[in-house]
PATORSE-588432 format. One record per residue (C-alpha): x, y, z; residue in one letter. Coordinates in pm, whole numbers, plus 50000, padded with zeros to 5 digits. Layout:
N
XYZA
...
//
This chain:
593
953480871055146X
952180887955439X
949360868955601X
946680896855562X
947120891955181X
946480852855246X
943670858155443X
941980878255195X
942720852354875X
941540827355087X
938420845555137X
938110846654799X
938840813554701X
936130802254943X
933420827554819X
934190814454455X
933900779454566X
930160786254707X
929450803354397X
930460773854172X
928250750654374X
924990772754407X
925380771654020X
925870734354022X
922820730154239X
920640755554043X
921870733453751X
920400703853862X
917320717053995X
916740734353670X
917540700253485X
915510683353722X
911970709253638X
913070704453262X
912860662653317X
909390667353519X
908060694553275X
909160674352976X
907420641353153X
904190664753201X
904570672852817X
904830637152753X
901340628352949X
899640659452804X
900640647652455X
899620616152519X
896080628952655X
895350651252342X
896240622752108X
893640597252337X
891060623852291X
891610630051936X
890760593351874X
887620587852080X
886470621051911X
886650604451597X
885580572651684X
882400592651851X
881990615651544X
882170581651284X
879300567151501X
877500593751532X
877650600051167X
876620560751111X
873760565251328X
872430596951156X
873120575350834X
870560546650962X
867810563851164X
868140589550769X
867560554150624X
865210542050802X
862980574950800X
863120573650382X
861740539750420X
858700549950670X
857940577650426X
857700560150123X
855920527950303X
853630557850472X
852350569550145X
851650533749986X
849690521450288X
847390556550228X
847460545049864X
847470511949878X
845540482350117X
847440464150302X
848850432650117X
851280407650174X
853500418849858X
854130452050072X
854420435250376X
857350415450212X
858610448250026X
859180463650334X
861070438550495X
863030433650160X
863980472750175X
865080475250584X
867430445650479X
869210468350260X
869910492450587X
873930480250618X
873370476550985X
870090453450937X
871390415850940X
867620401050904X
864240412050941X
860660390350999X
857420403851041X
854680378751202X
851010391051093X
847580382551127X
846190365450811X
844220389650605X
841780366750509X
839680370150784X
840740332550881X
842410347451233X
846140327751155X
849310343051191X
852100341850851X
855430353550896X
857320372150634X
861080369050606X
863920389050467X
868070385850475X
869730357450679X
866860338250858X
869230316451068X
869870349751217X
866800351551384X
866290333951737X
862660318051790X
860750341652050X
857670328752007X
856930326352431X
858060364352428X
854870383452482X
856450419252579X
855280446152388X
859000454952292X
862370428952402X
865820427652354X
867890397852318X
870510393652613X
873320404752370X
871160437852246X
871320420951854X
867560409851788X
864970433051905X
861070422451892X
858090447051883X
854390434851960X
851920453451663X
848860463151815X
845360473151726X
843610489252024X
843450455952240X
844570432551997X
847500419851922X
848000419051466X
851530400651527X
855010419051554X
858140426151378X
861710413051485X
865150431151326X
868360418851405X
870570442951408X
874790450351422X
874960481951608X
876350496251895X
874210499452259X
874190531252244X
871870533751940X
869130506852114X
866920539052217X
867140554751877X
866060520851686X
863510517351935X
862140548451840X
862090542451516X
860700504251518X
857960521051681X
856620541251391X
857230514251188X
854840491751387X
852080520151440X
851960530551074X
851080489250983X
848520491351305X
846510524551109X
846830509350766X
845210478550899X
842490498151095X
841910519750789X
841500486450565X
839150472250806X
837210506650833X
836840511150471X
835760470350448X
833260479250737X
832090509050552X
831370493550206X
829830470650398X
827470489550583X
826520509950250X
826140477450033X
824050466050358X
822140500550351X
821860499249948X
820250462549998X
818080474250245X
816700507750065X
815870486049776X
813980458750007X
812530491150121X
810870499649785X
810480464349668X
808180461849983X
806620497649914X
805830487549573X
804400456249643X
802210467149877X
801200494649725X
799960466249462X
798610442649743X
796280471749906X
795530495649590X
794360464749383X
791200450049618X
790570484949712X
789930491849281X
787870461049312X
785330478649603X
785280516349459X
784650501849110X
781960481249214X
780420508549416X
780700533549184X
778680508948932X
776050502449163X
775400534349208X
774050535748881X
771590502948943X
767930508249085X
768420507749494X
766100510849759X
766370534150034X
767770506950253X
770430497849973X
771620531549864X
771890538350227X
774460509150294X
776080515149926X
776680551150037X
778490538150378X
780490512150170X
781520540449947X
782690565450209X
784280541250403X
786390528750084X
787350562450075X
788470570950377X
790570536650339X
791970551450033X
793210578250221X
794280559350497X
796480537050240X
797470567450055X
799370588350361X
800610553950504X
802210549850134X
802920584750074X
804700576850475X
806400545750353X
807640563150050X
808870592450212X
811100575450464X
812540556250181X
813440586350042X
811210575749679X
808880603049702X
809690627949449X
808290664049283X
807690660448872X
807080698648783X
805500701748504X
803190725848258X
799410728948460X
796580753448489X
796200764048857X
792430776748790X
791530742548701X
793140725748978X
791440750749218X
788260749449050X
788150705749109X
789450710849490X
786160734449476X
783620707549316X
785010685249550X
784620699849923X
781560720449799X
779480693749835X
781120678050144X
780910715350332X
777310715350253X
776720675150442X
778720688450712X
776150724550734X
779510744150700X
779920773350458X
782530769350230X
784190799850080X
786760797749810X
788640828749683X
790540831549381X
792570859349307X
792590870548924X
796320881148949X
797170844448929X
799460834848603X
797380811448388X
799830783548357X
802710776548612X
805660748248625X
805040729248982X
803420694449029X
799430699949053X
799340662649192X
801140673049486X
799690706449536X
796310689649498X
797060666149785X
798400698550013X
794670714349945X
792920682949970X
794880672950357X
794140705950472X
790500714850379X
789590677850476X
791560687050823X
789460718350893X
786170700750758X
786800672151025X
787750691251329X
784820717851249X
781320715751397X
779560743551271X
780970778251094X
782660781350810X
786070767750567X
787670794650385X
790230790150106X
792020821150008X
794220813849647X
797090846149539X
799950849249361X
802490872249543X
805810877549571X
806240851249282X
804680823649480X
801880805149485X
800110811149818X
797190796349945X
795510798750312X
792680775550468X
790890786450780X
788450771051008X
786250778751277X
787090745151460X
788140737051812X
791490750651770X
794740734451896X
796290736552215X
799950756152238X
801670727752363X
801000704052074X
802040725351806X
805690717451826X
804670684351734X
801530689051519X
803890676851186X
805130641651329X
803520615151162X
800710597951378X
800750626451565X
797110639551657X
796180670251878X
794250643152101X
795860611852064X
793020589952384X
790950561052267X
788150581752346X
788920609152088X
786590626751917X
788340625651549X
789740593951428X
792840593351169X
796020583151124X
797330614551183X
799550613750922X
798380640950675X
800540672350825X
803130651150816X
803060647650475X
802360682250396X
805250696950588X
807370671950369X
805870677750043X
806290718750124X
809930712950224X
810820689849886X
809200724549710X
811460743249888X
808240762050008X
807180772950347X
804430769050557X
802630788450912X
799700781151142X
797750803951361X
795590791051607X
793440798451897X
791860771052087X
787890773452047X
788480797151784X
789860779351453X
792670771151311X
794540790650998X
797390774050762X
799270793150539X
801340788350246X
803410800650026X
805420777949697X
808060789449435X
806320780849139X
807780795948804X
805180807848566X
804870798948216X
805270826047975X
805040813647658X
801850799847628X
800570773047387X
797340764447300X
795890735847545X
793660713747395X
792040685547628X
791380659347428X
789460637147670X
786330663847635X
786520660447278X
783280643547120X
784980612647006X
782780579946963X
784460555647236X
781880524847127X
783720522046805X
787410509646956X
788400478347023X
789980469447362X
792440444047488X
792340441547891X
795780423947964X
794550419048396X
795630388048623X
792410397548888X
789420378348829X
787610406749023X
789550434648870X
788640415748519X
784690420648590X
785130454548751X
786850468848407X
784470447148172X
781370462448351X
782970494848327X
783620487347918X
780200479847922X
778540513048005X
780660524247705X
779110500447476X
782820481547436X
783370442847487X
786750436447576X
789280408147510X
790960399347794X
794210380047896X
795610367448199X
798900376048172X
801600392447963X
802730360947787X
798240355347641X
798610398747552X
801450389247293X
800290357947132X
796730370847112X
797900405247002X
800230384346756X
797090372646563X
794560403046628X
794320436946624X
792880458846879X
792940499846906X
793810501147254X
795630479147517X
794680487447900X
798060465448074X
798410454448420X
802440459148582X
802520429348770X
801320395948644X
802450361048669X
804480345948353X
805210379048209X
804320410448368X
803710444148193X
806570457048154X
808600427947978X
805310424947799X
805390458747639X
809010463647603X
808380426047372X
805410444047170X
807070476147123X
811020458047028X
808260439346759X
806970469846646X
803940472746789X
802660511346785X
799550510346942X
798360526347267X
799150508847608X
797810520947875X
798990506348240X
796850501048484X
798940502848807X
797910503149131X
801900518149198X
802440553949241X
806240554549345X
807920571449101X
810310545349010X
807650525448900X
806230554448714X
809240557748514X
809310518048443X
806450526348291X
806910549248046X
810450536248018X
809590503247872X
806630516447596X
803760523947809X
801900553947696X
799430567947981X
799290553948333X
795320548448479X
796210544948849X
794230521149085X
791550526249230X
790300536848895X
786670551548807X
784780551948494X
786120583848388X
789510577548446X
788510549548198X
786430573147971X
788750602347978X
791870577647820X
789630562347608X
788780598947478X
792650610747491X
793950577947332X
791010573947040X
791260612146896X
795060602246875X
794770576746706X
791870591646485X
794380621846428X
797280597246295X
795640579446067X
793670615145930X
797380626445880X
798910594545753X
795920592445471X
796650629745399X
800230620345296X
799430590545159X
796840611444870X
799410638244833X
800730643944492X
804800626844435X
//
């Protein structure tokens, strides 16, 4: 073979031989990438698997933990609404502990709280495993974990003080501490506000039984001295007003005259400081009822007439005819408004005149009094209506008073929902003005007054039931000018027994009386069937007594300081009843069966 052929196979054979082991080579490197890639496979694997497990685990605990903190908000929700229900008690206390137990994760729960007893000690409440729980009693952080994160403590406070705490021991992972701390937390404020509104609402009744016990010392103490001061003051008008009718010299009438003013200005003096004491215990009260307004205007005009003409004022009293004849208000009342004002103007007037102007319009009752006094300054008029408040209030005043009558009027015009204006001009006079919602009575009846009626008062017998020695000669000498001898007793308990044997038309009663006062004494009489007329004689006008009054048999009230025609006038009223009764009972009794 020639050697050019040889060459070439050669060639060949070499070229193949390279070939083979490039291929060999790129074998084993491609075997080699398929080993590492396969390895990296491996680890990823691996890697996705870890993952898939801690997501799991993570998703079970998170699921667990949404579980308890959902458990443990039911629990606040229902305990919520029983504390607003509910005080707090130690059966609840002890019910909630009972329920967190039954959280799977709660091993044991205590709750340390301040005795509700008032005593100041601390009892602690227990529920689940007790051993459980580690004594932390030195532990005075407002919230502590135990070193291994399984008993947590929270302090329960009240502003600045400390009610106790409550201690959970709990199997949970660390990662939920800041979630049960959270909700520990509400747990410990809502028992903080149920005890704070406990002890609000114990403060509260407190304060009201506190306020109740002190309104009704209020009118104990205005009805007892209404009793105290009314009752010697009957004694010194009476007396006056029956000397008056005994043969005086100059000298005496003179001094009788200065006792008798001056026992009326007390009367008024006692009257606004009652009519005060009354109002601030909130006991002074409006009775409307049926009354002629002409008649009440025509006595406010018998009564200052004279007084205008000592003073050398003219006094000049208008009265519209438009007025209704009969309207629904309280006269009493509306008396005292006229009688306050017109006294004002008479006392703070030297010389001109007092005019009363009396209308009906707009559906009120209006009334004005004017005076040509000295006026009142602008700056007192903002507080002309506080009580003992007087334009010039210097111990060298001019006008004495308690400055309390204004006062009283501005209240008595409020309570009738009324109103009430002033004009005034210093030097020049002084005009009030007001104006009542009174509602007029339409369908009229027939008024008959029977204490004008011409009944013989000399002919009925009278039992005075009066503790007072001196109120006991006052009413006897009063009797007297009637032609009537009284019986008397000294008390409640002599009026029954004595009544018990003897019969008498009417009974004139004192309220309060040692042994038996009037009251308990009538409501005896009338339970034994005693019809006769009782008449109190009261030196109350608060309106609870008023109603005691009537309430327990009583059929008129005479008010002290009584004068002999308050006396007269019930004897009048009270005998024509009785006169009419037993006209009408002998009627039946000769009618045909």
């Amino acid at each position: 073979m020639p050697n050019q052929d040889i060459n070439q196979l050669t060639e060949k054979v070499n070229l193949l031989t390279r070939k083979i082991e490039r291929e060999k080579a790129a074998k084993k490197a491609a075997e080699k990438l398929l080993e590492e890639k396969s390895r990296e496979l491996y680890i990823a694997k691996q890697l996705v698997e870890d993952s898939l497990i801690n997501i799991k685990e993570k998703s079970e605990q998170d699921i667990a933990l949404l579980q308890f903190k959902t458990y443990l908000e039911s629990i606040l929700l229902d305990y919520n609404q029983l504390f607003l229900q509910k005080p707090i008690s130690n059966i609840l206390l002890q019910r909630l502990l009972d329920d967190l137990i039954g959280v799977d994760e709660v091993k044991a729960s205590k709750i340390r709280f301040k005795s509700l007893d008032n005593s100041g000690k601390f009892r602690s409440f227990y529920a689940g495993d007790k051993s459980l729980i580690k004594s932390d009693s030195s532990i005075s952080s407002p919230l502590f974990w135990s070193n291994e994160h399984r008993q947590i403590k929270i302090i329960i406070n009240s502003e600045d003080v400390i009610l106790g705490s409550l201690t959970l021991v709990i199997d949970s992972p660390i990662s939920w501490q800041h979630t049960i701390e959270k909700q520990l937390l509400l747990f410990c404020d809502m028992i903080s506000a149920a005890h704070n509104r406990q002890e609000l609402l114990a403060r509260t009744i407190e304060e009201k039984q506190r306020a109740e016990s002190s309104e009704q010392s209020t009118r104990d103490f205005v009805a007892m001295i209404n009793h105290e001061l009314r009752t010697p003051l009957n004694g010194l008008l009476g007396s006056a007003e029956l000397m008056s009718d005994t043969e005086l010299s100059s000298h005496q009438q003179q001094l009788l005259s200065t006792m008798h003013q001056s026992g009326e200005l007390l009367r008024v003096i006692i009257n606004d400081l009652l009519d005060l004491s009354k109002m601030s215990a909130g006991m002074l009260q409006i009775i409307e009822i049926d009354f002629s307004p002409r008649k009440l205007c025509n006595m406010i005009y018998d009564i200052f007439k004279l007084r205008t003409e000592e003073f050398g004022l003219e006094f000049i009293f208008n009265y519209q005819e438009n007025i209704p004849k009969r309207l629904m208000g309280d006269p009493d009342r509306i008396k005292q408004l006229l009688v306050n004002l017109i006294g004002n103007s008479i006392k703070f007037t030297e010389a001109g005149k007092i005019s009363v102007d009396i209308e009906w319009k707009n559906n009120q009752f209006c009334f004005s009094v004017a005076d040509t006094g000295c006026g009142i300054p602008q700056d007192k008029l903002d507080t002309l209506f506080d009580p003992f408040t007087q334009v010039n209030n210097s111990s060298n005043r001019a006008f004495e008073g308690t400055g309390l009558g204004l006062a009283i009027c501005k209240h008595l015009i409020d309570e009738m929902h009324g109103e009430m204006s002033l004009v005034s001009e210093l030097g020049s006079g002084t005009q009030f003005d007001i104006s009542l919602p009174l509602k007029q009575v339409n369908n009229l009846k027939v008024q008959v007054d029977i204490a004008d009626a011409n009944f013989p008062i000399d002919k009925l017998s009278v039992l005075v039931v009066e503790d007072s020695t001196v109120n006991q000669v006052l009413i006897e000498m009063i009797l007297a000018k009637f032609k009537i001898k009284p019986s008397i007793a000294n008390n409640g308990l002599e009026a029954i027994e004595y009544l018990d044997k003897n019969q008498v038309d009417i009974v004139f009663m004192d309220c309060r009386m040692p042994v038996i006062d009037g009251f308990e004494a009538t409501q005896k009489l009338r339970d034994s069937g005693y019809k006769k007329p009782i008449i109190a004689l009261t030196a109350s006008t608060t309106s609870t007594e008023t109603e005691q009054c009537y309430s327990c048999g009583m059929d008129e009230i005479v008010n002290k300081p009584y004068q002999k025609d308050d006396i007269r006038n019930a004897l009048m009223k009270w005998g024509r009843i009785i006169e009419l009764n037993e006209s009408s009972q002998n009627s039946n009794l000769s009618m045909p069966q």
